[in-house]
C-alpha positions as CSV (number, residue, x, y, z in Angstrom):
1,X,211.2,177.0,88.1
2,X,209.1,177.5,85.1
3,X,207.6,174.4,83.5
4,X,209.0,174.2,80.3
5,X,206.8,173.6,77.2
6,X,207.4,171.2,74.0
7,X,207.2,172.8,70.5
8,X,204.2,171.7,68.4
9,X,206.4,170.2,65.8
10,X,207.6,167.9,67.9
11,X,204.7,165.6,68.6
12,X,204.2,162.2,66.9
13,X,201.6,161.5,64.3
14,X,199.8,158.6,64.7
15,X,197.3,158.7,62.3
16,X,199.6,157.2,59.4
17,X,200.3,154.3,61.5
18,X,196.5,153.2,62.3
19,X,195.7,153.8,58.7
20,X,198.4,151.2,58.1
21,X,197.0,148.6,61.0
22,X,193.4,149.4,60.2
23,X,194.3,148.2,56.6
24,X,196.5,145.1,57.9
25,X,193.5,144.0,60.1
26,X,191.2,144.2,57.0
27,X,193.9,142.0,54.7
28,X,194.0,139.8,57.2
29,X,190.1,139.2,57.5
30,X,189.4,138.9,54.0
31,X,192.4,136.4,53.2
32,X,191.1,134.3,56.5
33,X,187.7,134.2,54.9
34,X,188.8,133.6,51.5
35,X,190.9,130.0,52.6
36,X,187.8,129.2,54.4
37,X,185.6,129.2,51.4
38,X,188.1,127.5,49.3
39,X,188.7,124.2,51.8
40,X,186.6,121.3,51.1
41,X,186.5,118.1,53.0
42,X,185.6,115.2,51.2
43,X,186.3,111.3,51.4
44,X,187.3,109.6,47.9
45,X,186.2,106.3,47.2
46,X,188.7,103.7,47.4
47,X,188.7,99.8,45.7
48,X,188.2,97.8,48.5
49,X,189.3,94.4,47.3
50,X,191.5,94.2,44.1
51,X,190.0,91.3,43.3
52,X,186.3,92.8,42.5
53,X,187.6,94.7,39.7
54,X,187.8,91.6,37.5
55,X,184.1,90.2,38.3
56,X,181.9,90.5,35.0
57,X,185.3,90.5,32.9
58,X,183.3,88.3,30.0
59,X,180.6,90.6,29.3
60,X,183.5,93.3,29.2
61,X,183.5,95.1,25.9
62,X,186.6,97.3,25.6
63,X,186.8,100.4,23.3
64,X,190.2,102.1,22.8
65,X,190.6,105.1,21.8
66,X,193.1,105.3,19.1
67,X,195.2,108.4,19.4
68,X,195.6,110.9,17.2
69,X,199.3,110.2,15.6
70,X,198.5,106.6,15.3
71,X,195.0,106.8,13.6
72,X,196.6,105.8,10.1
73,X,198.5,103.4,11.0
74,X,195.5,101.5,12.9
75,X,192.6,102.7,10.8
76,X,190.5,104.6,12.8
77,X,189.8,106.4,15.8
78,X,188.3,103.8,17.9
79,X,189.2,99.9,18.0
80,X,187.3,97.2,19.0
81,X,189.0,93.9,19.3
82,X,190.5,94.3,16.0
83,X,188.2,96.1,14.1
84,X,188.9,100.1,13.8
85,X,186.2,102.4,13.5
86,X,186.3,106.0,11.9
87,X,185.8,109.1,13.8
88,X,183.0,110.1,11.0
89,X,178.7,109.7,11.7
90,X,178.9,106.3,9.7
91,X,181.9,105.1,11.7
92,X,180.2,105.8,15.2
93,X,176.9,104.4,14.0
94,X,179.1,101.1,12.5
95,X,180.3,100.8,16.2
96,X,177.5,101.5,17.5
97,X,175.7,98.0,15.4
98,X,179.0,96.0,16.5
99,X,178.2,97.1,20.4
100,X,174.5,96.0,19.7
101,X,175.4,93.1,18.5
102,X,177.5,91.9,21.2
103,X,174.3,93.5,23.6
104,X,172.2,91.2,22.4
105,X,174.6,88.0,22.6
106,X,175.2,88.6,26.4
107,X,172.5,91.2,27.5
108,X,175.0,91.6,30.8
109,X,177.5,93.6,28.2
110,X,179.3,97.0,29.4
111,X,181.5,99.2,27.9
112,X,185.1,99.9,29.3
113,X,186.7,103.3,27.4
114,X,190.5,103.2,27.1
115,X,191.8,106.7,25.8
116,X,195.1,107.8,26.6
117,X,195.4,111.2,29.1
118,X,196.2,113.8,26.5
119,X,192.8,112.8,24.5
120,X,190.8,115.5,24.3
121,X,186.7,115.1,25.6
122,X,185.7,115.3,21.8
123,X,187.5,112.3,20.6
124,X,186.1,110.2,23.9
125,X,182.8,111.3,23.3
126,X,181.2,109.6,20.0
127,X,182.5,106.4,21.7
128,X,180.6,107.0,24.6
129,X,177.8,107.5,22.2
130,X,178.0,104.7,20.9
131,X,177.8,102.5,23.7
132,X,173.9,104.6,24.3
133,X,173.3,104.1,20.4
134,X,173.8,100.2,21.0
135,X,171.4,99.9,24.6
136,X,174.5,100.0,26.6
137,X,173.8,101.8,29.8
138,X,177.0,101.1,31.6
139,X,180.2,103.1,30.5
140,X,183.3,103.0,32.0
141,X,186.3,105.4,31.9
142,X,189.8,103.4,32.3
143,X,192.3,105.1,34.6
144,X,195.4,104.8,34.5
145,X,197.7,104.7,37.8
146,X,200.7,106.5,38.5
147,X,200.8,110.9,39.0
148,X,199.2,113.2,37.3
149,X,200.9,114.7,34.7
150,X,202.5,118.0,35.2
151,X,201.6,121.4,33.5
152,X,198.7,121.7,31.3
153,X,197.2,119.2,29.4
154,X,196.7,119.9,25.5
């Protein structure tokens, strides 16, 4: 009996195949790594007692935010009470004096900010600077509850 022998062309080539599991290991490193970096744990504040959130309500001055389709109507970008302020220099420094005013009645006086979601940074702004114009050194951003709204926000 001779041995018999196997043709060269028929023996597998493996070198394809760890080229494709070398490059599955390495995907799978880098994606590991990457969710890694990107997980943060954190703890959010919560309100403890419901309740607290209305201590200090008379010194409470709030500032809304007028937006933009109803500026006409309500004469001015920011309200106060019922006085409306422009969005212009003269308008913030106007509300800025009214702030002031009511500083120096009840020096305890803070700002709350009401603007609506969709307001852009640049109209909240100048009322926030206001409230610094007038001595004011506590500012508060009104939130309201519910989801957040979906897609992007204009």
């Amino acid at each position: 009996m001779t041995p018999t022998r196997r043709s060269p062309g028929l023996l597998p080539n493996l070198t394809p195949m760890v080229d494709v599991v070398f490059l599955l290991v390495v995907f799978f490193m880098v994606v590991s790594h990457l969710s890694r970096e990107r997980a943060v744990e954190m703890t959010l504040p919560r309100l403890a007692d419901a309740d607290s959130a209305a201590l200090g309500a008379e010194a409470r001055l709030i500032v809304n935010v007028v937006p933009r389709d109803s500026r006409v109507a309500l004469g001015g970008a920011y309200r106060l009470g019922d006085r409306s302020f422009a969005d212009t220099a003269d308008g913030i420094l106007s509300l800025a004096s009214v702030l002031r005013e009511a500083r120096e009645r009840q020096p305890g006086a803070w700002v709350l900010l009401r603007a609506a979601r969709t307001e852009p940074y640049a109209a909240v702004h100048p009322a926030m600077q206001a409230a610094v114009l007038a001595g004011i050194r506590r500012v508060e951003l009104m939130v309201a509850p519910g989801a957040p709204p979906r897609g992007p926000v204009p």
